[in-house]
Structures are given as structure tokens and as C-alpha cells.
N, C-alpha and C positions, 0 to 999 in steps of 0.2 A: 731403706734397707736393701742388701744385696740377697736376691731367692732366685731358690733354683730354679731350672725350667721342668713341670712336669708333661706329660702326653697331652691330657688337658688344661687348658690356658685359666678356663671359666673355674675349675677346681681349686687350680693354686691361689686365685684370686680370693674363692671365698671362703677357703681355709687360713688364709694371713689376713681376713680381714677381722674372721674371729676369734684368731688368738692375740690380735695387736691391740691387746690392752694397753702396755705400756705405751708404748706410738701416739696413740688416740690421745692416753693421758696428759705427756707431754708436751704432744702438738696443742692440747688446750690451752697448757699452763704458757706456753709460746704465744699464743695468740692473746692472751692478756698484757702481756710485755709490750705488745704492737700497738696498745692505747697510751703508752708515753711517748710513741715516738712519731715525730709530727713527717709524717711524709707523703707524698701523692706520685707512686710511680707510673712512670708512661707503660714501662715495659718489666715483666718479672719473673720468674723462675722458681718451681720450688725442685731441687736437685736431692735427688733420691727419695722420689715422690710415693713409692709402693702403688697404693693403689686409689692414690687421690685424696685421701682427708684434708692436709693442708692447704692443696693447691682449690679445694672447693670454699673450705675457708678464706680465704686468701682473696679469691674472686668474689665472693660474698659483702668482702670489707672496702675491697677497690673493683666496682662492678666496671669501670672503665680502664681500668690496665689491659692491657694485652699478656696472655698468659702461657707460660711455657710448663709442661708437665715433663721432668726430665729424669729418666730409669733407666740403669743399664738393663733390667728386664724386662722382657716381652710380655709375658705375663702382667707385670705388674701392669703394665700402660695398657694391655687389652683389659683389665679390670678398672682402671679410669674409663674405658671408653666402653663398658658394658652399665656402667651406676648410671648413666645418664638416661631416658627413654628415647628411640628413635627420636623421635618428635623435635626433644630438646637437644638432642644433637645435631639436626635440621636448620632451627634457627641459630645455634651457634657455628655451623660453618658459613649462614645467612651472611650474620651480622659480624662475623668476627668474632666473637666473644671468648672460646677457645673450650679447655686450655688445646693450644697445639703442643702434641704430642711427641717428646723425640729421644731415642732412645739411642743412649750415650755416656760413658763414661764420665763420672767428676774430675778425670784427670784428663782431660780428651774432648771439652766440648766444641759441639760443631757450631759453634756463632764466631761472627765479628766479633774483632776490640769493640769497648767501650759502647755494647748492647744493653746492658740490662739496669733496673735503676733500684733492685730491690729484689737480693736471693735470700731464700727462705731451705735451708735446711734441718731435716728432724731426724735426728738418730741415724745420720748415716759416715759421719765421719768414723767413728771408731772399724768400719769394717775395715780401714784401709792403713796399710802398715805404716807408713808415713803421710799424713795428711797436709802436708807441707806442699805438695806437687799441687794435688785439688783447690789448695787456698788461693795457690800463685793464678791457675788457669780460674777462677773465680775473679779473681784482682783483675785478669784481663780483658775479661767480658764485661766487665762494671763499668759503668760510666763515671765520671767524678762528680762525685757527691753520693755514691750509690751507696747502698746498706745492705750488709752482709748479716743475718741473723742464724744462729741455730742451735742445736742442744745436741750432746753427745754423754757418751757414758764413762765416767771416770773408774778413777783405778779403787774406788772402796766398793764397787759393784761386787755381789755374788760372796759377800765377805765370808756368810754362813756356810755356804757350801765349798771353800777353800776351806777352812778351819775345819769341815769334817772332811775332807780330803787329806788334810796333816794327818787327824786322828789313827787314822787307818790307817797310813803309809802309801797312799795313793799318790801319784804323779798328779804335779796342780796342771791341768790339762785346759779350764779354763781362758780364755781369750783375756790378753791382759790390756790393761786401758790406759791412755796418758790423763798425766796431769795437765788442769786446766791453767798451770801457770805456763807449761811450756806448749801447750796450745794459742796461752796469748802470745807468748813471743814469739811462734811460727805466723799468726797475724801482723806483726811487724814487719818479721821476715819478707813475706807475701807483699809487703806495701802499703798496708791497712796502717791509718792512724785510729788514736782514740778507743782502743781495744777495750770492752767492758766485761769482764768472766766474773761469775759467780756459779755458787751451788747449791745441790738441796738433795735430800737424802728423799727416794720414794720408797717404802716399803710393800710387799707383798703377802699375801699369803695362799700357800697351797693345801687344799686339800690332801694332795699327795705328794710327793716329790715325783711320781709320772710324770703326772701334768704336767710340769717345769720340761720335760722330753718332750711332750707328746706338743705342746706350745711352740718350742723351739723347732722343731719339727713342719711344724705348720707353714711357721714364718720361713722354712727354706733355710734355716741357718744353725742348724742341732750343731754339727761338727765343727763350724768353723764357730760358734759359740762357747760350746762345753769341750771338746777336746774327744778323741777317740778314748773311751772307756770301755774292760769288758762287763758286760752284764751283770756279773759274778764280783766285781768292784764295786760296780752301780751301787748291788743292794749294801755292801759294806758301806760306803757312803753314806747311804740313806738312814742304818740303822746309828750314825753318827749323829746325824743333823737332828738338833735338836727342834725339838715343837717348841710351840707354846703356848698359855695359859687356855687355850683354846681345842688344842691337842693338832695344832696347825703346822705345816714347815714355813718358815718366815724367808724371806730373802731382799735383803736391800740392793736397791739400785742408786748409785750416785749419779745425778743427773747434772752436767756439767754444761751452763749457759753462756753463749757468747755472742756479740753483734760486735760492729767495726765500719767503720768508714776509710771509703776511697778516696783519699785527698788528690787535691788539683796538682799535679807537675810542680815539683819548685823548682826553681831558678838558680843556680850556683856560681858566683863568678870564678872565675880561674884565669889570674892575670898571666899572659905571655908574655916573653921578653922582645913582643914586637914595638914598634913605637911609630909615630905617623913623622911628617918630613919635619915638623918642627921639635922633633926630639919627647912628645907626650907619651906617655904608655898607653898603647891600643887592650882595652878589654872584654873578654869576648866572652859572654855566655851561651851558658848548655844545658837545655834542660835535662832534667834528668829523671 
């Protein structure tokens, strides 16, 4: 996820660590998905890392990869590199082990072509308005055969609180999300064959509709998630949304799953109207 930068680094860190319920949830149901897929990479990446859960998992399951932790926030990656005790950050700058840390945009990263053999992303495409750039600069850093995995938030998120935003007459100010079809086909776009999307609805409950602020809040991303509202709306809102049977406010999140592969260069002939001296047509390939 994309979060702000606060004064204190150690703060921001362990305030998104305790409101990233969904993150956590996610990233586990992510990590089950990674027991169908037969791979052993050299080198790996989880891009928009927050503040480490995957990329701990991740090295946990391939203890020999080489590991990249990759944030545009500072924050987030001083909080990868606070979880660990001296000690064990000792012997992983010893040994190698990692994760090394580098903080850099999904549209902008600072690797080689055909680096990495296995990117792992969790809830971070949706902050960026066209995910099409991120995917391409991913395509390029992959090696062939590499695997791209991740999960992102579709367009039936937050249904609850749109619907009491009609209610009232409120502006839908929430963050709106792509469909996971035309996500597969910016994986096309990108280069990726073998594109797999699917989905699953997670559902929530709040004790308050706060909470759902004060969470978002946490995670560094209130305004660019829910939309500038006044207070005075808020609570109009609020007295919309409905509970239930619990005396709860409910809020689904669609959670939109995708992996892909990097196929090897094909080959294209494209005949010219050259010909060698005995009159044959000369044909030349290019890869592409």
C-alpha cells in the first residue's frame, strides 16, 4: 500500500500494522494459492511490501531466494527493517538472506531487465490510476518464465457505504476500482501470457463506522480511499448504513486475484522481397 510519511517512522509503522487487517488476510489467502504453483525462484520481489508480512512469508517458503522488499515508503521499509532483532538482521546481511530493501516506485523500478523470477504483489495495484505502466515495468524486470502473482481490490468494494452515500445525497467520493477482466487484459497488454483472474468477496464488520476512519487513517490512505467528506455528511452517512443482525456496520471488500507468466521472445518471420543470387527469397527473422 501507498502511506503517508509521518514525523515518526517507528509510528507509522505500527499503526498500519494494526489496522491491516485486510493486508494480512489477503496476503494469507495469497499464500495458499503459492502451494499449486510449482516454482523455485533464484531471485524475488514483493512490490508494495508495507511493512513486511509477505515478503517474511515469502522467504519463510523459499528460504534460498534472494529477496527484494520493494515501497515507495520510507516508513514502510524502516518498519521491515525494525520487525527483525538486531541480531537477525546481523546474520542476514552475513549471509545474504535479505530481504534487501529498496524503495521505489511500481512504475519506476531500479533493476536490470529480466532480474527477477517471482513478483509477489498484495493490495497495491488499485492505488494507481492506470496499472498498465506498473505491469509493463514488472514484464521487464522478469525473467522468462517468471511469475507475477497478486491481489487487488475490485469495483464491488465498499458497496455498503456507496449505497448510503446515494441515500443521503452525498457525492460517491470513494476510490473507484477496475474490473478484474480488464486487469487481465492490461496483463496481455504488458506481455504476460496465461493470465489467471478470479474473485471472492471478504466481508467485514465494524463496530462503528469510526473505525472504518480511524483504520484507513492508520494505513496512510483515508483520503485517497474514502474521498474528502465533511463531518457533517460523514454522520449523514453513517446514520444510512445500515447494521446488521448484530447491530454491526458490514462492508464487503472484493478481492480480485491474479498470476501470469512471462513467456520466452517469439520468433516472427516477415518475408522481404530480398532474394539471394540464385533467385530464392531470403527470410529474416525478428524477434519480438
Amino acid at each position: 500500500m501507498i502511506c503517508g510519511v509521518s514525523r515518526n517512522p517507528s509510528d507509522t509503522a505500527a499503526a498500519y500494522n494494526q489496522a491491516a487487517v485486510l493486508a494480512r488476510e489477503v496476503g494469507a489467502r495469497m499464500a495458499e494459492r503459492l502451494d499449486y504453483m510449482k516454482i523455485s525462484p533464484q531471485r524475488m520481489a514483493d512490490i508494495g511490501c508495507a511493512t513486511g508480512d509477505g515478503i517474511r512469508a515469502l522467504q519463510a517458503r523459499y528460504p534460498k531466494t534472494h529477496a527484494l522488499a520493494i515501497d515507495v515508503s520510507l516508513p514502510m521499509l524502516q518498519g521491515v527493517r525494525a520487525h527483525n532483532p538486531r541480531f537477525t538482521r546481523l546474520l542476514s546481511r552475513l549471509f545474504n538472506r535479505g530481504p534487501q530493501l529498496v524503495n521505489a516506485d511500481a512504475r519506476a523500478l531500479p533493476l536490470a531487465d529480466n532480474t527477477l523470477d517471482f513478483v509477489w504483489s498484495n493490495l497495491m495495484l488499485h492505488w494507481l490510476d492506470d496499472p498498465l505502466p506498473a505491469l509493463r515495468e514488472i514484464h521487464r524486470v522478469m525473467a522468462t518464465g517468471g511469475l507475477v502473482m497478486f491481489a487487488t481490490l475490485g469495483p464491488d468494494s465498499l458497496a455498503e457505504l456507496r449505497s448510503a452515500m446515494g441515500k443521503v445525497g452525498a457525492d460517491d467520493t470513494a476510490r473507484r476500482f477496475i474490473d478484474m477482466h480488464d486487469i487481465g487484459d492490461m496483463l496481455v497488454a504488458a506481455g504476460f501470457s496465461d493470465p489467471v483472474m478470479d474473485m471472492e468477496i471478504v466481508n467485514f464488520t465494524y463496530r462503528h463506522p469510526r473505525q472504518l476512519l480511524a483504520d484507513q487513517r492508520h494505513l496512510g490512505v483515508r483520503d485517497a480511499f474514502l474521498g474528502h467528506q465533511s463531518f457533517r455528511t460523514w454522520r449523514k452517512v453513517f446514520s444510512a448504513w445500515p447494521r446488521d443482525h448484530e447491530g454491526r456496520w458490514p462492508l464487503r471488500f472484493e478481492i480480485v486475484y491474479g498470476h501470469a507468466w512471462k513467456p520466452a521472445p517469439r520468433l516472427t518471420s516477415q518475408a522481404t522481397p530480398k532474394r539471394d543470387a540464385a533467385g530464392n527469397a531470403i527470410v529474416t527473422f525478428h524477434p519480438r
